[in-house]
C-alpha positions in Angstrom: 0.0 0.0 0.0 1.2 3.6 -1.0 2.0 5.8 1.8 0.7 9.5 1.2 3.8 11.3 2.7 3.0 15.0 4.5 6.0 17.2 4.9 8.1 16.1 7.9 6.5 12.5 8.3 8.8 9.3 7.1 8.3 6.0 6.0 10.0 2.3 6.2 11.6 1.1 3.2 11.3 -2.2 2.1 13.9 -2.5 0.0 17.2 -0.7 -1.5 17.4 -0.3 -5.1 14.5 2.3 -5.8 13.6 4.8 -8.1 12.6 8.6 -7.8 10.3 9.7 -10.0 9.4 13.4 -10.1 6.7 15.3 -12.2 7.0 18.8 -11.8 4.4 20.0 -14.8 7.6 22.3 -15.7 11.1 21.5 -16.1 12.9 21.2 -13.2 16.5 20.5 -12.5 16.6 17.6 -10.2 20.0 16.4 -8.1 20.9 14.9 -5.0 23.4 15.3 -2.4 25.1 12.5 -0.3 25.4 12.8 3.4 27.6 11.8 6.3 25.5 10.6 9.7 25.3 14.8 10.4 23.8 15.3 7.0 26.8 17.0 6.0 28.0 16.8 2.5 31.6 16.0 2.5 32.6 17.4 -0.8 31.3 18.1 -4.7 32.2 14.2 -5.1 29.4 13.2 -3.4 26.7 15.5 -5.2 25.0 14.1 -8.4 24.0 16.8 -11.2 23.3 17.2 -14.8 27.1 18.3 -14.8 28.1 14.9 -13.3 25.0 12.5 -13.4 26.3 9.9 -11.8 27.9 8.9 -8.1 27.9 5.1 -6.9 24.5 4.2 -6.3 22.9 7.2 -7.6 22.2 8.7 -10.7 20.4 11.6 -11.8 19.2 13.4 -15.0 21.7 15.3 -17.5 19.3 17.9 -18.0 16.2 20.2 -16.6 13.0 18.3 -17.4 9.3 18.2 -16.1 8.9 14.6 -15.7 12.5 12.5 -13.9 13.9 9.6 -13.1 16.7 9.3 -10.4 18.0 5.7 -10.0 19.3 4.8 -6.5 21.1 1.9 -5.1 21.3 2.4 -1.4 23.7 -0.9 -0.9 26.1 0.5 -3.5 26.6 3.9 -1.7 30.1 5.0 -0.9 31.3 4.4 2.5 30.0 6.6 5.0 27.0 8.1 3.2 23.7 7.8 5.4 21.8 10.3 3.8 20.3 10.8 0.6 18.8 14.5 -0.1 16.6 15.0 -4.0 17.1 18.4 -4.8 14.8 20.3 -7.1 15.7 23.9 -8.9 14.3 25.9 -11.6 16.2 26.6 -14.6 18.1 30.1 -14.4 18.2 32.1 -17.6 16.1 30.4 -20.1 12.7 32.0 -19.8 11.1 30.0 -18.0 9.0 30.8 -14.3 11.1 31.6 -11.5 9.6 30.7 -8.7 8.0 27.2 -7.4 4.7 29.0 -6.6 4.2 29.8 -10.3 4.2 26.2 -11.4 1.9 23.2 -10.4 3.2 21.2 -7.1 5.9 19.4 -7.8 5.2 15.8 -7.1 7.7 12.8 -6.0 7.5 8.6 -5.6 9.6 6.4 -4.3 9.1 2.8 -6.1 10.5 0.0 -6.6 12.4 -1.4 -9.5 8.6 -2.8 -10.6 6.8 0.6 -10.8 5.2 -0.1 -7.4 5.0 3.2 -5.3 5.9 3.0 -2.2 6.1 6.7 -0.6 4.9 10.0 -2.4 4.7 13.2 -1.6 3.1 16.3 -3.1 5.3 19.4 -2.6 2.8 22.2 -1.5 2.7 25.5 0.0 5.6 26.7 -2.3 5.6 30.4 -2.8 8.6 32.9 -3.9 11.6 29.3 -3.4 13.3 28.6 -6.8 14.8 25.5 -5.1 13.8 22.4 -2.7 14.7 20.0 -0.7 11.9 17.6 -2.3 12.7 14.3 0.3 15.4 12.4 1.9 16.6 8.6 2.3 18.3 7.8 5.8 19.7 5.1 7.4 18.4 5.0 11.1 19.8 1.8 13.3 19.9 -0.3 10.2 17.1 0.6 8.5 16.1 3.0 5.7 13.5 5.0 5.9 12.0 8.0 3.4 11.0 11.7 5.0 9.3 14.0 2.9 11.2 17.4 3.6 9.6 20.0 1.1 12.0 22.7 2.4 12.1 25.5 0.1 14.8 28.4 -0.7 14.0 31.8 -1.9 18.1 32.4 -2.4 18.0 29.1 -5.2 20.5 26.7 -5.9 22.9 28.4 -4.1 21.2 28.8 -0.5 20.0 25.3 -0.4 23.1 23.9 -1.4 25.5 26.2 1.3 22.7 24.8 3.9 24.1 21.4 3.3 27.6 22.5 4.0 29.0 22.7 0.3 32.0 24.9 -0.3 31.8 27.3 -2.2 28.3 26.8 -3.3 27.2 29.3 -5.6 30.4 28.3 -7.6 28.5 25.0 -8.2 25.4 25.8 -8.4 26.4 28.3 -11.5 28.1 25.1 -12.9 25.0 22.9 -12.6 23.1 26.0 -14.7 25.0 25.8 -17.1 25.2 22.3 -17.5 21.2 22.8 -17.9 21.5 25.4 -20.4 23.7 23.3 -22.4 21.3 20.2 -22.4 18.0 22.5 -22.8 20.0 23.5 -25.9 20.1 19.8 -27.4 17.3 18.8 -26.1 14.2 18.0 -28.0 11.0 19.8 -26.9 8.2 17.6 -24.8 5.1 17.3 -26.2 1.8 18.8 -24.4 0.6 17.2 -21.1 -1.8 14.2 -22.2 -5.2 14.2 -20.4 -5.5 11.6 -17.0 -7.4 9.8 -19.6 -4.7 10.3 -22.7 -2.2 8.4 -21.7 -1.4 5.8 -24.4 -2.3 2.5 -24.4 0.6 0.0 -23.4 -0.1 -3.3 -25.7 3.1 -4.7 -24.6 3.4 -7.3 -21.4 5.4 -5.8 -18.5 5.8 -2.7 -19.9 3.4 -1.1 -17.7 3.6 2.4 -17.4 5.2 3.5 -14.4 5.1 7.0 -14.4 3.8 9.2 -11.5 0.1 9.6 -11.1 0.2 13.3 -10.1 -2.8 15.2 -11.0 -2.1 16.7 -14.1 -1.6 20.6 -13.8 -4.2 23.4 -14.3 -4.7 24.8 -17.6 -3.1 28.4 -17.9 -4.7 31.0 -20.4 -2.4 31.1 -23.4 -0.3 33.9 -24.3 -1.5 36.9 -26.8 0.1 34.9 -30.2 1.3 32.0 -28.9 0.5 28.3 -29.7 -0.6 26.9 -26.2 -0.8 23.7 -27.0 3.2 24.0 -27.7 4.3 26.6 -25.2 1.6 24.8 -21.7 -0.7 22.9 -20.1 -2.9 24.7 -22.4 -4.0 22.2 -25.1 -6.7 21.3 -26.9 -6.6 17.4 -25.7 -6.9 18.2 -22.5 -9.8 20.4 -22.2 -11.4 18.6 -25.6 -13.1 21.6 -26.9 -12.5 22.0 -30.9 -9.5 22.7 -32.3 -11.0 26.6 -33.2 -9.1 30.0 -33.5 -7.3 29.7 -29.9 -6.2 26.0 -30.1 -4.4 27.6 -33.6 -2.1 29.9 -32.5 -1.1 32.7 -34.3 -2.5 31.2 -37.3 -6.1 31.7 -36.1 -5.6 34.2 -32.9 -9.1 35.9 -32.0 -10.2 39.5 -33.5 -12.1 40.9 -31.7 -11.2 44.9 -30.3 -8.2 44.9 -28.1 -7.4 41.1 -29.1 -4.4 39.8 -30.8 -4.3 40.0 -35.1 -6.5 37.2 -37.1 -4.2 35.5 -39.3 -7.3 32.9 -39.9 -7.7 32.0 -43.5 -11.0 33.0 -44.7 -12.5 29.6 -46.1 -10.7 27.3 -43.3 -12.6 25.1 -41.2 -12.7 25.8 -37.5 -14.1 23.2 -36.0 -15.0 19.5 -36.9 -16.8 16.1 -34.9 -14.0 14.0 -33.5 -13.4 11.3 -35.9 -14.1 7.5 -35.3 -11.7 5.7 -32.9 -10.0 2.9 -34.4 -11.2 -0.5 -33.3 -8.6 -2.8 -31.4 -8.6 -6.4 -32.9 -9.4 -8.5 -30.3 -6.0 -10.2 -29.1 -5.4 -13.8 -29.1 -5.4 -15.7 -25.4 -2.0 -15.3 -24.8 -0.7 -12.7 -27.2 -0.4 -9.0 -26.3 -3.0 -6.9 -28.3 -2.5 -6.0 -31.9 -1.2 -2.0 -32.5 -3.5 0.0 -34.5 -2.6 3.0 -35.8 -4.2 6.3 -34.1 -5.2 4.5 -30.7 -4.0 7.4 -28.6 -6.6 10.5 -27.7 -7.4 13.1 -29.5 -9.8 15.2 -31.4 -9.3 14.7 -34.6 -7.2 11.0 -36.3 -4.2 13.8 -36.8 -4.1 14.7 -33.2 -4.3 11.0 -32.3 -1.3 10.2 -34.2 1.1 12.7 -33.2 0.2 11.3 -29.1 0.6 7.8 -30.6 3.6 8.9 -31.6 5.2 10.8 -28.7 3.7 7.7 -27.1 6.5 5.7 -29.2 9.4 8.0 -28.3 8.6 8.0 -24.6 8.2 4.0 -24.3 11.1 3.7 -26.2 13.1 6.2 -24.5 11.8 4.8 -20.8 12.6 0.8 -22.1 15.9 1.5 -22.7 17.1 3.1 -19.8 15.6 0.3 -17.3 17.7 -1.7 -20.0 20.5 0.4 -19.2 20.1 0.5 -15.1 19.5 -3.1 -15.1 23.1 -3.8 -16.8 25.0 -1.1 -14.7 23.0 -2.4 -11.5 24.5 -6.4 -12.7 28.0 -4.7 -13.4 27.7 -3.3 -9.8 27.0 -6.3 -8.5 29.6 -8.0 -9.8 32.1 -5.8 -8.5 30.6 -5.6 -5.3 30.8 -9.5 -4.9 34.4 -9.7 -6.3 35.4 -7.3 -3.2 33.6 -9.0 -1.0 35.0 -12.3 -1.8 38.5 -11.8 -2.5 38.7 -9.5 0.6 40.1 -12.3 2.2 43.3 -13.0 1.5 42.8 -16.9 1.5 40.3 -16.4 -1.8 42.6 -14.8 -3.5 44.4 -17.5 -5.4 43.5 -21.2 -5.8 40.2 -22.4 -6.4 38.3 -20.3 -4.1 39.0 -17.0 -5.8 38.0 -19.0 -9.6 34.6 -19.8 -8.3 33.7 -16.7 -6.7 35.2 -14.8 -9.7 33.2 -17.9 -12.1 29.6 -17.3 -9.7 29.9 -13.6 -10.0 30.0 -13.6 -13.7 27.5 -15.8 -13.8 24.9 -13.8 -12.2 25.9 -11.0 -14.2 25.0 -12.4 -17.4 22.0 -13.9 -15.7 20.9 -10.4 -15.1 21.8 -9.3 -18.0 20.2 -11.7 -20.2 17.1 -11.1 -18.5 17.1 -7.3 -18.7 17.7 -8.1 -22.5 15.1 -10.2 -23.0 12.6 -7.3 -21.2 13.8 -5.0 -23.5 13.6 -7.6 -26.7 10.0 -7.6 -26.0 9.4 -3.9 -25.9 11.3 -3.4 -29.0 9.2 -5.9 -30.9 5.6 -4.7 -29.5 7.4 -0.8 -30.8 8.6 -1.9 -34.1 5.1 -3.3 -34.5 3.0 -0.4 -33.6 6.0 1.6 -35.7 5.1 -0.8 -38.7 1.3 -0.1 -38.2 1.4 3.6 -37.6 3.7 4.6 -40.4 2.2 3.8 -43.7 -1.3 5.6 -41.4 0.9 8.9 -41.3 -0.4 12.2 -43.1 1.9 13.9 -45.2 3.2 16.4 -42.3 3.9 13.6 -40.4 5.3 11.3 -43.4 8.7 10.7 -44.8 9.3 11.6 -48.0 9.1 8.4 -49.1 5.7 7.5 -48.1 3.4 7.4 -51.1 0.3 9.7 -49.4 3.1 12.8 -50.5 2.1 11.5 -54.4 -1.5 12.6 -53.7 -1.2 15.2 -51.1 -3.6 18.5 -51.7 -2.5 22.0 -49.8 -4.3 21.9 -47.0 -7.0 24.5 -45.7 -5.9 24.1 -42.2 -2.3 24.2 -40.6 -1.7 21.0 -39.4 -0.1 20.5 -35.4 3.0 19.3 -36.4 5.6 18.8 -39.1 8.2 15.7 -39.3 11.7 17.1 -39.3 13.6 14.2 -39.0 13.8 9.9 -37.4 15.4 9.3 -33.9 17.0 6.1 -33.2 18.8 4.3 -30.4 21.7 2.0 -30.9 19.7 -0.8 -29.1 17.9 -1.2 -32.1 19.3 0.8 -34.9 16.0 0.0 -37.5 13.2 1.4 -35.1 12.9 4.8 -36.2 10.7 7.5 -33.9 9.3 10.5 -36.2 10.7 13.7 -34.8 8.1 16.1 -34.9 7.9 19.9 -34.3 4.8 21.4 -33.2 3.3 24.1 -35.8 3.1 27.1 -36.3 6.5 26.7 -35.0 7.9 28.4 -31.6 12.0 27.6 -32.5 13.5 27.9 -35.2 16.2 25.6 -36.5 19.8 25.8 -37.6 21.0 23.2 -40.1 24.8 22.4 -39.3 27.2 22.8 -42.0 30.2 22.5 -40.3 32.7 19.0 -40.7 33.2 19.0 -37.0 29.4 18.8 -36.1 29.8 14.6 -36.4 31.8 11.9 -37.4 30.5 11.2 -40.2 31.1 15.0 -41.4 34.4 14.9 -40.6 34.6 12.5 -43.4 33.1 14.6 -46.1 34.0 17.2 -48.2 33.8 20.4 -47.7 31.7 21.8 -50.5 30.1 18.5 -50.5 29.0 19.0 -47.0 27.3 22.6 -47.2 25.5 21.5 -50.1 23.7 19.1 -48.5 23.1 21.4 -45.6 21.6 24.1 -47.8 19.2 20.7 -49.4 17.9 19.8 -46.3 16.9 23.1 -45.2 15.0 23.3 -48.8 13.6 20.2 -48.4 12.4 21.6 -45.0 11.2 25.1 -46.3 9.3 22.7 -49.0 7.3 20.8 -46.4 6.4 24.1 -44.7 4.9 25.1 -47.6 3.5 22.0 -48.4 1.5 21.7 -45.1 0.3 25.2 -45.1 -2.6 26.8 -46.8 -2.2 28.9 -50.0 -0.7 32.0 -49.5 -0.5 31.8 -45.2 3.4 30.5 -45.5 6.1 32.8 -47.2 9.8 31.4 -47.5 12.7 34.4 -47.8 16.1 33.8 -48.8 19.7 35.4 -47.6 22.4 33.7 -49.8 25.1 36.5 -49.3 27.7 34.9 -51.8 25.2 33.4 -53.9 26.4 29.7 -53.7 23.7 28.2 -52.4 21.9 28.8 -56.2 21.5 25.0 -57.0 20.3 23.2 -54.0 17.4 26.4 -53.9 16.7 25.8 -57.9 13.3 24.0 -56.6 12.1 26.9 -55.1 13.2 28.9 -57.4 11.8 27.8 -60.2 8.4 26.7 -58.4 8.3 30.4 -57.9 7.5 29.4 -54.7 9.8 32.3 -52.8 8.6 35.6 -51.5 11.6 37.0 -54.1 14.6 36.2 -55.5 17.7 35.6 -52.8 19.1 37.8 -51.5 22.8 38.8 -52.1 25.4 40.9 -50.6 25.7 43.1 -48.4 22.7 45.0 -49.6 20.4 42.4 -50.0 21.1 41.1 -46.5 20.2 44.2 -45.0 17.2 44.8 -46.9 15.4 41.7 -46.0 16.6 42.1 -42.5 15.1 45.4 -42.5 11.9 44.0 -43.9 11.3 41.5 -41.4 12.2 43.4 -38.6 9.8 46.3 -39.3 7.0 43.1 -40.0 7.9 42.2 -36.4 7.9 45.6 -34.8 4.3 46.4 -36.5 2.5 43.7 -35.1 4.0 43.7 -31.7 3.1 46.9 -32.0 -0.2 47.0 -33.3 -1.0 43.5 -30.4 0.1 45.8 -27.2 -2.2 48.8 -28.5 -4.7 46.6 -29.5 -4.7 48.4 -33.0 -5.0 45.3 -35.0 -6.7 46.9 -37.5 -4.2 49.8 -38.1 -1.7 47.5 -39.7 -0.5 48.5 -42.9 -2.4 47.0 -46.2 0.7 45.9 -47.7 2.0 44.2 -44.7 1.6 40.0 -45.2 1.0 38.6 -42.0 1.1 34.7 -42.6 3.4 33.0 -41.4 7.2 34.0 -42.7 10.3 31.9 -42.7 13.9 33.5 -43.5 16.5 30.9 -44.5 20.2 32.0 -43.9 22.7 30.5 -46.1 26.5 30.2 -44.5 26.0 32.9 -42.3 27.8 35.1 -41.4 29.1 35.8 -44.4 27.6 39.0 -45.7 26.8 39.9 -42.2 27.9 43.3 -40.6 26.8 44.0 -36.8 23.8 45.7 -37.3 22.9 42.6 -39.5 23.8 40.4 -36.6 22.1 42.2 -34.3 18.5 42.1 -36.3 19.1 38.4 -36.7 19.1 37.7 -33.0 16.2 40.0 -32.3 14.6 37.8 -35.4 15.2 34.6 -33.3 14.3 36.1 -30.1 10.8 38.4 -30.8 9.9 36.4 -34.2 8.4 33.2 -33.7 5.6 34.9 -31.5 4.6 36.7 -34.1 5.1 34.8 -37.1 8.2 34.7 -38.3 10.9 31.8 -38.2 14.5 30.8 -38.7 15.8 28.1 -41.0 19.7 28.7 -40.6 22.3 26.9 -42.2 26.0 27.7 -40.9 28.8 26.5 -39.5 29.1 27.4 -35.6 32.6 27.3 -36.2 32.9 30.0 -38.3 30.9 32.6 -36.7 33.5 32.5 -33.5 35.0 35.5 -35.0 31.7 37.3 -33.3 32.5 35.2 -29.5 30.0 34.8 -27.2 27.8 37.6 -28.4 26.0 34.8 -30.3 25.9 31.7 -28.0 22.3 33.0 -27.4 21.5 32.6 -30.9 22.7 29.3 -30.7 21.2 28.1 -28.2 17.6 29.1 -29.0 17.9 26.9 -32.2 17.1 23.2 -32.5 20.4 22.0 -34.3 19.9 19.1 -37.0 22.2 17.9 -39.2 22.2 17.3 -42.8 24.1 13.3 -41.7 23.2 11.1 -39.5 24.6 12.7 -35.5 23.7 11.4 -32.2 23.4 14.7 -30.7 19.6 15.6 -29.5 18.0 14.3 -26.2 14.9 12.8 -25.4 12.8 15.4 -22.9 12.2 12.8 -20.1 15.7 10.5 -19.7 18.1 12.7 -21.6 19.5 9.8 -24.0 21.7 10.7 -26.9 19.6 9.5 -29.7 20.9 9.6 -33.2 19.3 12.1 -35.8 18.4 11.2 -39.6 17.5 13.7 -41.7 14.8 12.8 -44.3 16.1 12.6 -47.5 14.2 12.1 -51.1 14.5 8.7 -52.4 17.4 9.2 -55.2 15.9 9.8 -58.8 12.7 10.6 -57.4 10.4 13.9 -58.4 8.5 14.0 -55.1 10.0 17.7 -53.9 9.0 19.0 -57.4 5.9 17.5 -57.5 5.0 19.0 -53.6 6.6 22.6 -55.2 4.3 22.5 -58.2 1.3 22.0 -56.3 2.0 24.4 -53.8 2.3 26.9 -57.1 -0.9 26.0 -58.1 -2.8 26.1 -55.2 -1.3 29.7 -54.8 -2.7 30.5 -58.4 -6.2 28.7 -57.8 -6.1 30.8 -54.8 -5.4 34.2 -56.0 -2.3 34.4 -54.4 
């Protein structure tokens, strides 16, 4: 039976390898600190952070994220430790809420390895803190026992940890930040909260989901221009009312006197009955359930597919870390038993030692193998739904190679989300996961050109290298366009050198560009200038609630600038635009699509690690660089490509020219 932990009141614990789990509704950054029988912490080695994850029987998250696992071994502790304190902090520095009382109550479990809880706790009553002492392990005559602490610190990261005796602590805690703001930067964006009744169906055996059952966060009104359903609790799933004007985003922002601008086209549908739920075949007696494509919530078969596939990602993501912490745990315990036996000198040679050495092993593979064979059986039940839900994509959601981009119409409505890219793991290198960005989109993204950004750039040439950086980001801009309605999506060009003319010949010649690119120093500025004064107008006209005052020749669909090998061509001023672009644009509308070469831009030093860092990096080869939002795994990115000698980007180009025409645009 769960025990319902109030702050100060503790709790037996049954056994010693546990897990944490913490749902925070925001992200969080969550540690823990080792202490002596005072509670003091004898030195940074015995604190776990996203700057140094892991300590001997403990191991935290890499990076700041609402929903954690923290994996603890209480037997494998070094020697001395009696105290185990989970810290919580809010980020510092990347917009988010700064303070615990702005955010839903943070809410912590202690389970077992099997998902059980045993202890939680619900961290209430937090007002102005920015940081937390969320609960504690401790030994006590033998025994370990859980207390929920909840104490909170207004001074941050900091405060709490000089409470526990660190050195020097806001030296630390400024180097746990930026470890956050390093991993925020490569991390991939979580999805909306799912309803209490959204959470995906789990057809595989044991692979129960064991996440917290916190109760999910209020909604918060969205943000004048902002897509809630991308930025908060805020989304249409969970309060299932139709996916209308506010559920849009900018796209379809409200009109009325004072309000944000309409961006709605006229003659798009607002609303629609949800669609049919697919019905489950009946499983055999014996056999997990059969995956059908679209069996997650939502309102509409689109909506269902994009949680069916976040679904995917998350299973996958949470199956291979038990895999993970169930071969470190057997490694552990190998070593453990190893010490223990050849401690004594008389097992040290001779037949004693070989057995103990030849039983130890033994039980490692055991464990092992088992562990495998766990995550066998997930991958199979994935790369089944996987095979299912695939060919079942829509074109947004689709690879360039499935056939539905053949007979894809423009669209009258913006779709939620856009594929970008496949994510795999190197447990199973052929089970792909759809990366998918949320539209209209609220980050723009920078294609690496640079040889150092993988391995396998390093191996390419040069030229070779930026020209299939400066592809991809067309075959992006091309999809945008594709998944918009006519005349709502308008795609500008910088090209400063102008060597970026045959991988944009589609667009080109589709005529599907605002103009032509733009070159040199001069043509830089000017289209700088251009969407910079867009920008300024409509922030403008939104805070005097002039909506109606905007200029007639100002377009205010949706606007993406792609950036060819910056920074050539770019003076300060230039630079400067361009970050305020990246910063103040995608709330109103316009995006980036950069593709450069980090390396190069140094010459301008840290005045554009901000830049940087607000952009989701892909690359145009294969990289295992992003992170998953809830276990921070390095999962290898592969960027869609057209099927050689295929017509399909010319084909999507030519319709989007025609639906502009039948359109009037």
């Amino acid at each position: 039976m769960t025990a319902e932990l109030v702050r100060g009141q503790n709790h037996t614990l049954p056994q010693t390898r546990l897990e944490i789990r913490v749902s925070a509704g925001t992200p969080v950054v969550a540690g823990a600190t080792l202490g002596d029988e005072r509670g003091t912490v004898r030195g940074i080695e015995w604190i776990a952070h996203p700057g140094s994850p892991q300590l001997p029987g403990l191991e935290v998250s890499q990076q700041a994220a609402a929903d954690h696992r923290l994996a603890v071994d209480l037997e494998a502790l070094p020697t001395g430790a009696h105290r185990v304190t989970v810290l919580l902090a809010l980020p510092v520095g990347v917009g988010g809420p700064v303070r615990f009382g702005a955010v839903p109550a943070p809410f912590v479990a202690v389970t077992g390895l099997d998902g059980i809880e045993i202890a939680t706790f619900t961290l209430t009553d937090l007002d102005a803190e920015s940081a937390v002492s969320a609960l504690e392990l401790y030994r006590r005559q033998g025994a370990w026992k859980v207390r929920a602490v909840g104490q909170g610190y207004a001074g941050g990261l900091a405060a709490m940890l000089a409470d526990q005796g660190v050195t020097e602590p806001a030296a630390l805690a400024g180097t746990i930040q930026e470890a956050v703001t390093r991993g925020l930067a490569r991390s991939v964006a979580p999805p909306p909260p799912r309803t209490p009744e959204g959470d995906r169906v789990r057809h595989a055996t044991g692979s129960a989901d064991h996440r917290p059952t916190a109760p999910p966060p209020a909604p918060e009104p969205p943000e004048p221009l902002t897509d809630p359903a991308a930025t908060g609790p805020a989304h249409t799933a969970q309060t299932h009312t139709p996916p209308g004007p506010a559920a849009a985003g900018p796209a379809a922002a409200g009109t009325s006197a004072g309000g944000p601008i309409n961006y709605a086209h006229p003659r798009r549908q607002h609303a629609a009955p949800p669609s049919p739920r697919p019905t489950v075949p009946p499983a055999q007696p014996g056999q997990p359930a059969q995956p059908v494509a679209g069996d997650a919530t939502g309102w509409s078969m689109d909506e269902r597919l994009y949680n069916q596939i976040w679904g995917m990602f998350e299973d996958l993501a949470r199956a291979v870390a038990a895999y993970r912490s169930a071969v470190d745990f057997a490694e552990s315990r190998m070593d453990q038993e190893l010490d223990r036996a050849l401690s004594d000198p008389r097992n040290r040679i001779g037949g004693a030692g070989d057995r103990a050495r030849e039983a130890a092993r033994a039980k490692r593979d055991e464990l092992t193998s088992r562990a495998r064979e766990a995550l066998d059986r997930d991958l199979a039940q994935l790369a089944a739904e996987a095979a299912v839900v695939e060919p079942a994509l829509p074109a947004a959601y689709a690879g360039w190679g499935n056939p539905v981009w053949h007979a894809h119409r423009i669209p009258m409505e913006i779709p939620m989300a856009l594929r970008i890219g496949d994510l795999h793991l190197p447990e199973r290198t052929d089970l792909r996961i759809p990366l998918l960005v949320r539209l209209p989109l609220e980050r723009g993204i920078w294609v690496d050109s640079g040889r150092a950004a993988s391995e396998a750039a390093a191996l390419m040439d040069t030229d070779r290298l930026r020209r299939l950086a400066m592809e991809t980001a067309v075959a992006h801009a091309a999809r945008l366009l594709a998944v918009y309605p006519p005349g709502e999506f308008a795609v500008h060009v910088i090209d400063p050198a102008g060597s970026a003319a045959g991988p944009l010949a589609p667009l080109v010649e589709a005529g599907a560009l605002a103009e032509p690119p733009a070159a040199g120093p001069g043509g830089v500025a000017s289209v700088l200038a251009h969407l910079t004064r867009r920008v300024d107008l409509v922030q403008m006209a939104v805070r005097a609630g002039a909506a109606d005052s905007l200029p007639p020749d100002l377009d205010t669909g949706e606007q993406l600038l792609v950036v060819n090998d910056f920074p050539h061509g770019f003076d300060d001023r230039a630079v400067t635009q361009l970050r305020y672009l990246a910063d103040e644009g995608p709330a109103v509308g316009v995006h980036l699509l950069m593709v450069a070469d980090r390396e190069e831009a140094s010459a301008y030093g840290p005045i554009l690690d901000p830049l940087w860092r607000s952009l989701l990096r892909i690359t145009p080869v294969a990289d295992s660089h992003l992170a998953d939002p809830w276990v921070g795994h390095a999962w290898t990115y592969e960027p869609l490509t057209v099927p050689p000698g295929s017509r399909v980007l010319e084909q999507v180009l030519a319709a989007v020219a025609e639906a502009r025409r039948a359109a009037g645009r």
